[in-house]
C-alpha positions as CSV (number, residue, x, y, z in Angstrom):
1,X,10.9,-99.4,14.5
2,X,7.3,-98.6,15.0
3,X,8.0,-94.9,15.9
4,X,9.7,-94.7,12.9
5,X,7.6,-96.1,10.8
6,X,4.9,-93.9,12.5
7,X,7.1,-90.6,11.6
8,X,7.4,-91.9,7.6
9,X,3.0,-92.2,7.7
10,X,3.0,-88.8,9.5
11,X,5.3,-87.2,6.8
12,X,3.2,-88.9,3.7
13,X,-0.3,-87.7,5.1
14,X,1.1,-84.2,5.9
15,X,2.9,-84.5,2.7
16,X,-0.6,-85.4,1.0
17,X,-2.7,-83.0,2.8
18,X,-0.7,-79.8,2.0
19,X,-0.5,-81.3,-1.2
20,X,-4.7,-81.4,-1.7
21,X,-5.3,-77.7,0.3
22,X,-2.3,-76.0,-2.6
23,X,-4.5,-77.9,-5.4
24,X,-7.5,-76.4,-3.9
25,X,-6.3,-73.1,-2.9
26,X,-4.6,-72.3,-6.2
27,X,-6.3,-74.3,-8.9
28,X,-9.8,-72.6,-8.5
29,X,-10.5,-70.2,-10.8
30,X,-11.0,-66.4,-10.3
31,X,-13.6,-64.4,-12.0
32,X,-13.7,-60.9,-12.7
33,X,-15.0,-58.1,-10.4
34,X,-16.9,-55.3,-10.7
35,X,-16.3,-52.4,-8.8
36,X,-19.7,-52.0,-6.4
37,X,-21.9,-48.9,-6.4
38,X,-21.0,-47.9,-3.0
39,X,-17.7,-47.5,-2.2
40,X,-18.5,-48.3,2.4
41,X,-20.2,-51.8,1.7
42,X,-17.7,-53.7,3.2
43,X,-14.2,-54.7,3.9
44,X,-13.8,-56.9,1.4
45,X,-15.2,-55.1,-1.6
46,X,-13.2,-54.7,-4.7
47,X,-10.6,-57.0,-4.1
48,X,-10.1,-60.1,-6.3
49,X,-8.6,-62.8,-3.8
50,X,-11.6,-62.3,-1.7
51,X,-14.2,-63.8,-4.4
52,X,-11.4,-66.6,-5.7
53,X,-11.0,-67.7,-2.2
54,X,-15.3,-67.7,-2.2
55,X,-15.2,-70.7,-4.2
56,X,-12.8,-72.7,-2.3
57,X,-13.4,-74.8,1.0
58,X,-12.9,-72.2,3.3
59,X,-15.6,-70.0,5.5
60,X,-16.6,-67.0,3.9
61,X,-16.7,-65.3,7.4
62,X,-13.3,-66.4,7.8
63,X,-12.2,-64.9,4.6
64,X,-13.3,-61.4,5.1
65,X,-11.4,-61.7,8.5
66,X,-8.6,-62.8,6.6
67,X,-8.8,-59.2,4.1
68,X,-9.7,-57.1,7.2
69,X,-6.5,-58.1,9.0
70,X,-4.6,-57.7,5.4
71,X,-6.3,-54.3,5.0
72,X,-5.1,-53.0,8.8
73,X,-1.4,-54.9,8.0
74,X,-1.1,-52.2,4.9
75,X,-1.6,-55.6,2.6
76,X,2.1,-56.6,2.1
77,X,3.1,-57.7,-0.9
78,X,4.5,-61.1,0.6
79,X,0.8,-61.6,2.4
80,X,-2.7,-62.8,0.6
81,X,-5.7,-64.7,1.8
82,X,-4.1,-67.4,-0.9
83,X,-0.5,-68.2,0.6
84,X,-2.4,-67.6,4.0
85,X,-4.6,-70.4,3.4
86,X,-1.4,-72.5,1.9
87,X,0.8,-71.6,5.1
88,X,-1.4,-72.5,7.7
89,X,-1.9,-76.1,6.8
90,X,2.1,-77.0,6.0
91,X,3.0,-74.8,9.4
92,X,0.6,-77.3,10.7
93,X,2.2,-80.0,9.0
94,X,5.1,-79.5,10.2
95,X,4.7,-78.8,13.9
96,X,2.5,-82.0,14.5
97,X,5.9,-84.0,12.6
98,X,8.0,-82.4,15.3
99,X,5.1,-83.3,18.1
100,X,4.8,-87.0,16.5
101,X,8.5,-87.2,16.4
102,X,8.6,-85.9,20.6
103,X,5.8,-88.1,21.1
104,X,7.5,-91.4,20.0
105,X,10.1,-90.6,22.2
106,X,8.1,-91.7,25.1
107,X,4.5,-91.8,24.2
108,X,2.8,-90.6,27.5
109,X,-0.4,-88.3,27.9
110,X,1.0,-85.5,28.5
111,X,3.4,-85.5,25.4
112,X,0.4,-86.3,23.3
113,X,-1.6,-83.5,25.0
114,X,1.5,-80.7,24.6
115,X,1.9,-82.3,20.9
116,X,-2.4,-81.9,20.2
117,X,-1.2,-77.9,21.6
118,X,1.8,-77.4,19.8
119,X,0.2,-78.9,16.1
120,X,-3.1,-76.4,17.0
121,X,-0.7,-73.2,17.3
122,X,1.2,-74.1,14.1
123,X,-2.0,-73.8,12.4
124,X,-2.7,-71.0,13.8
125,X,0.6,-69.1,13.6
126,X,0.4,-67.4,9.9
127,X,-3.1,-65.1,12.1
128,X,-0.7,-64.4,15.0
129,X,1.7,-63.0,12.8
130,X,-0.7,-61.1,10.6
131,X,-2.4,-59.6,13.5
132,X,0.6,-58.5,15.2
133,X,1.9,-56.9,12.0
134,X,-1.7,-55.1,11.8
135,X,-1.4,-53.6,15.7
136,X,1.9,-52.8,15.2
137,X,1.0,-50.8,11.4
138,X,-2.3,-48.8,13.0
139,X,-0.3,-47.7,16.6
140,X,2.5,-46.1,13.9
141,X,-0.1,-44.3,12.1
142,X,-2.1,-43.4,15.7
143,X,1.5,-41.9,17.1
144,X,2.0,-40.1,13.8
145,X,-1.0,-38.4,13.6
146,X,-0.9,-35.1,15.3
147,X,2.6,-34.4,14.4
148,X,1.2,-35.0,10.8
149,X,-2.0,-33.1,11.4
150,X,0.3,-30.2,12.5
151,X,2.3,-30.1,9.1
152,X,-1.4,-29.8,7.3
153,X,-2.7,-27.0,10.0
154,X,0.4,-25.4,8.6
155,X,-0.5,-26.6,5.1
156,X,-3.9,-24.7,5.3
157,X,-3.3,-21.7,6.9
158,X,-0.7,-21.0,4.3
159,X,-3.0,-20.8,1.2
160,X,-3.3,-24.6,0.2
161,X,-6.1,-26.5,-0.1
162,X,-6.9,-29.4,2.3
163,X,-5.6,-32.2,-0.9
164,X,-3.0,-30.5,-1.3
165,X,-1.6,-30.2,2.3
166,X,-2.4,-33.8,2.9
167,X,-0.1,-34.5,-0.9
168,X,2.1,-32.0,1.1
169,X,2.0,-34.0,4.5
170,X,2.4,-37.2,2.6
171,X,5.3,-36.1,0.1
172,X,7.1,-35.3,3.5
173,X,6.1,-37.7,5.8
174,X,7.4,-41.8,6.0
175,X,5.6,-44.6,7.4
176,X,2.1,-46.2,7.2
177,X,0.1,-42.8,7.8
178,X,1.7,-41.3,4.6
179,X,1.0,-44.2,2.5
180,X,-2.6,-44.3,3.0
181,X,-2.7,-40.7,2.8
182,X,-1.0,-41.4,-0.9
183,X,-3.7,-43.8,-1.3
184,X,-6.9,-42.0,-0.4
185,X,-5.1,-39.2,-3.1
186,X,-4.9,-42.2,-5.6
187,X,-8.8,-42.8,-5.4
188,X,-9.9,-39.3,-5.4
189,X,-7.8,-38.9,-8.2
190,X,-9.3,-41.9,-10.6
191,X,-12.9,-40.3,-9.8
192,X,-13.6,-41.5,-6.4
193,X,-16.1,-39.1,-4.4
194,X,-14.5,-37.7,-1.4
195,X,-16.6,-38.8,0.8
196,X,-16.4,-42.3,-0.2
197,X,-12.1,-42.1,-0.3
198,X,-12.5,-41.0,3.1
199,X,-14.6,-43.5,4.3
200,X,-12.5,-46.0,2.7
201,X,-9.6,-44.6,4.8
202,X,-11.5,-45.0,7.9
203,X,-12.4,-48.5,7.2
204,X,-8.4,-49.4,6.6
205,X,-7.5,-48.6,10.4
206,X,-8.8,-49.7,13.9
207,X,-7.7,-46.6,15.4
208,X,-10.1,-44.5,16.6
209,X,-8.3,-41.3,16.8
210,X,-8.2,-41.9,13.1
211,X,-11.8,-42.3,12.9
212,X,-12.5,-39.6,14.5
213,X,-10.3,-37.7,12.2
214,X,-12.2,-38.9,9.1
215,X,-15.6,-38.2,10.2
216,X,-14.5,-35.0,11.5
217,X,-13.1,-34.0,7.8
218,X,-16.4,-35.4,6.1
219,X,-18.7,-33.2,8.3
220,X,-16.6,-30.2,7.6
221,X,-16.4,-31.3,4.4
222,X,-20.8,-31.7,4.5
223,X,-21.5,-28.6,6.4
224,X,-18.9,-26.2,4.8
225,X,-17.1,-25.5,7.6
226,X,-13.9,-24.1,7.5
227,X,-11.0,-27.3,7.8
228,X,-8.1,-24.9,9.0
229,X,-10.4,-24.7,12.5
230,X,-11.1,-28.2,12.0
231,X,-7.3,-29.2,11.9
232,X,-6.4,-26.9,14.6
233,X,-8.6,-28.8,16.9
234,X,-7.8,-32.1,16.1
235,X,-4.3,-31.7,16.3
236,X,-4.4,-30.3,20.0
237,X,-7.0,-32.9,20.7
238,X,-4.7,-35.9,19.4
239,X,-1.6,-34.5,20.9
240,X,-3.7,-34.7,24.1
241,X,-4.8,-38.1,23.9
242,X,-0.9,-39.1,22.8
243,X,0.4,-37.4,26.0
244,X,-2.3,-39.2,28.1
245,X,-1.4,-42.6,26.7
246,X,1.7,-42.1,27.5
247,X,1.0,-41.2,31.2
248,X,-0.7,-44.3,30.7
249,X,1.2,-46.6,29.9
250,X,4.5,-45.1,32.2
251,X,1.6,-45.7,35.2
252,X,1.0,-49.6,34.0
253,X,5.0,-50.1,34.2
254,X,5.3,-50.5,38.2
255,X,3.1,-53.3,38.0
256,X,4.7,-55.1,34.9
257,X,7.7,-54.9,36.8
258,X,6.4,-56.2,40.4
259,X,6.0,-59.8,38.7
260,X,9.4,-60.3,37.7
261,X,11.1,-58.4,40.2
262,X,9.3,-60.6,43.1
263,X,9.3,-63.7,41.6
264,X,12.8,-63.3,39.9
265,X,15.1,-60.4,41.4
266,X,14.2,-60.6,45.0
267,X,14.7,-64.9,45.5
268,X,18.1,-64.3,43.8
269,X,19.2,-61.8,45.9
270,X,17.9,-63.4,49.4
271,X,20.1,-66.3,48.2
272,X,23.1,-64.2,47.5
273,X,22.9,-62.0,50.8
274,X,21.9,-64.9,52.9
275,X,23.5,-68.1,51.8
276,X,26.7,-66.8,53.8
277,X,25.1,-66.2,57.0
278,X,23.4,-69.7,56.6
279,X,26.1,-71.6,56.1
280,X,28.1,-69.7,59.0
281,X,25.0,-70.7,61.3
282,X,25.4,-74.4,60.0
283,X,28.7,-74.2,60.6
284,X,29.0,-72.7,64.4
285,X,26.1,-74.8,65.5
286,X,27.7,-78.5,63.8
């Protein structure tokens, strides 16, 4: 009886607590924003659910975290820094009624310690899952990159300009890489300075082969030097570094595998090659 009547209190204050964080996270009110002068002040400029979620209860560090890890994820539709803050508590919720429902099975330290674990995690699991969808969206658009710059060497040395091939590269291309090349388009197209589209492009991806990229296309774009040249390079120079993280990571494989195949493989096959002679030596020697 007390465990249960420990799992009803458990459920009403979880019940409550989501309860006050959705009044808080979606009642406060959002005020209009003005685009800023300068386009590379920060990760979370221009963007509404940044200066809502200001007013509520939460960090202000923690909320431009929150919209640089939406900006590398592509900012999905399903995702914002609102359901975020919404999800995390009622994941929470629920994982410490499963740990207080364990726990009252038989209410030792170490339950209540896994438990403590177990409810931290659930808080904890809407970032996991927003960071791993951002690594996974930025290596797509790091592999695609030189097969995409090759398309707009081909682009350029054709007669098109270096807009064009990328609307050219885009129109053909799929995945992540072509949609932000749609969207740097977008801005330049509704006034944005070049400059400033591409810096907003760099500041959208962690991957520094894409960096690179961008700042190499702003100083040819500064200096007036000719971009063909400019894509040439990069292209070899990104299908080199793509070769050599492959090599990479097909040298890192022998020891991922040396783990599992001593401490898993190898036990399991002394037991199946040498349980028979064991039991015949048992046997001739009883």
């Amino acid at each position: 009886m007390p465990s249960f009547i420990a799992v009803l209190a458990s459920i009403a204050i979880a019940g409550g607590f989501s309860a006050l964080i959705g009044i808080l996270v979606t009642a406060r009110k959002r005020e209009p924003v003005a685009d800023p002068p300068d386009a590379g002040a920060g990760v979370a400029r221009a963007h509404p659910t940044i200066v809502g979620a200001s007013h509520g209860r939460a960090p202000k560090g923690y909320l431009s975290m929150l919209e640089r890890r939406l900006a590398l994820a592509g900012r999905p539709p399903a995702w914002s820094v609102d359901k975020i803050l919404i999800a995390k508590p009622i994941v929470a919720a629920v994982g410490g009624l499963l740990a207080v429902w364990w726990i009252s099975g038989d209410p030792v330290m170490l339950r209540v310690v896994l438990g403590a674990c177990l409810t931290l995690l659930c808080f904890f699991v809407p970032d996991l899952l927003l960071i791993s969808r951002g690594q996974e969206r930025q290596e797509k658009m790091q592999n695609a990159l030189a097969d995409t710059l090759d398309q707009m060497t081909i682009a350029v040395e054709a007669g098109l300009g270096f807009e064009a091939a990328m609307a050219k590269a885009a129109a053909n291309g799929r995945g992540p890489l072509a949609e932000e090349f749609i969207r740097t388009l977008q801005d330049m197209s509704i006034g944005r300075a070049r400059r400033d589209a591409y810096q907003a492009f760099s500041d959208r991806t962690s991957s520094p082969d894409l960096r690179r990229f961008t700042r190499s296309v702003v100083q040819a774009d500064t200096y007036g030097i000719a971009i063909a040249a400019v894509l040439r390079v990069q292209a070899a120079e990104m299908r080199l570094r793509r070769r050599q993280r492959a090599e990479e990571k097909a040298m890192k494989i022998p020891v991922k595998v040396l783990f599992p195949l001593v401490f898993c493989i190898l036990p399991v096959l002394f037991i199946v090659l040498l349980t028979p002679a064991v039991l015949s030596m048992i046997k001739a020697f009883s």
